[in-house]
C-alpha positions, -999 to 999 in steps of 0.1 A, spaced: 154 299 534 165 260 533 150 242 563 185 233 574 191 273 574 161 280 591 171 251 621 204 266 621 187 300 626 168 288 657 196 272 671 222 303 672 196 323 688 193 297 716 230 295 719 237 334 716 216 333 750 229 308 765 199 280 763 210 247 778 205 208 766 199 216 730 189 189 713 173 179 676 149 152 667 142 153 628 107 142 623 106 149 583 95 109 582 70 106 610 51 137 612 37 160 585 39 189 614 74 198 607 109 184 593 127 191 631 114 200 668 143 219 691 145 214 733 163 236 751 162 242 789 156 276 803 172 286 838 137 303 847 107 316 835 127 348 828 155 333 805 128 313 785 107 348 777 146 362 765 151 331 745 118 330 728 115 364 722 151 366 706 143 335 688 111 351 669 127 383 663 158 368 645 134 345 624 115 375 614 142 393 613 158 369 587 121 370 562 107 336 578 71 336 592 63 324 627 32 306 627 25 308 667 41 312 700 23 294 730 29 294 765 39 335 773 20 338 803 38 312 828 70 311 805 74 275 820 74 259 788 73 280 757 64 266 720 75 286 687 60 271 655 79 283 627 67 261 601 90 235 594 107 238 630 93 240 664 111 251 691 104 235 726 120 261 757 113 250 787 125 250 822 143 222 835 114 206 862 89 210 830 112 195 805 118 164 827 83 157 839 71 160 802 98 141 789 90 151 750 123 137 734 115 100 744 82 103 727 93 116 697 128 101 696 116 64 695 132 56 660 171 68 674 165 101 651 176 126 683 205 146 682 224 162 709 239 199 699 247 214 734 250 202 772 
């Protein structure tokens, strides 16, 4: 699957359940981690265990691998490493405080998909 497949992938499954702030940063040029990391706010620690367990099940589902998932015990902030994207879910007071798309979006490379 084409990396622009696989982000597309990961972003359906956030939207079929209803993940909030989506956003994209491509980091192809500054990291040699992955080509793109995904936000998306949870409504609680509930919603982000649906979202990331609907999110590995459709990349498996599709023949991709899922390198990890970290962060299913609180469910406050959840991270899926799926090779050449990694999906950030977290709750809103978590993705605030943290604040991850200012560090990684300093060269203008984020991308807004959903409010």
């Amino acid at each position: 699957m084409k990396k622009k497949s696989l982000q597309t992938l990961c972003l359906n499954s956030l939207e079929d359940l209803k993940a909030h702030n989506i956003n994209v940063i491509s980091v192809e040029k500054i990291s040699s981690l992955a080509n793109s990391m995904i936000f998306a706010t949870a409504t609680s620690a509930r919603h982000a265990k649906a979202l990331s367990e609907k999110l590995v099940e459709n990349v498996k589902n599709s023949g991709e691998i899922v390198l990890g998932v970290e962060g299913n015990d609180d469910c406050e902030w959840i991270l899926i490493d799926c090779e050449d994207v990694i999906v950030n879910i977290m709750i809103e007071k978590i993705r605030k405080y943290y604040d991850l798309e200012s560090l990684w979006s300093f060269d203008g490379s984020l991308t807004e998909i959903h409010s």
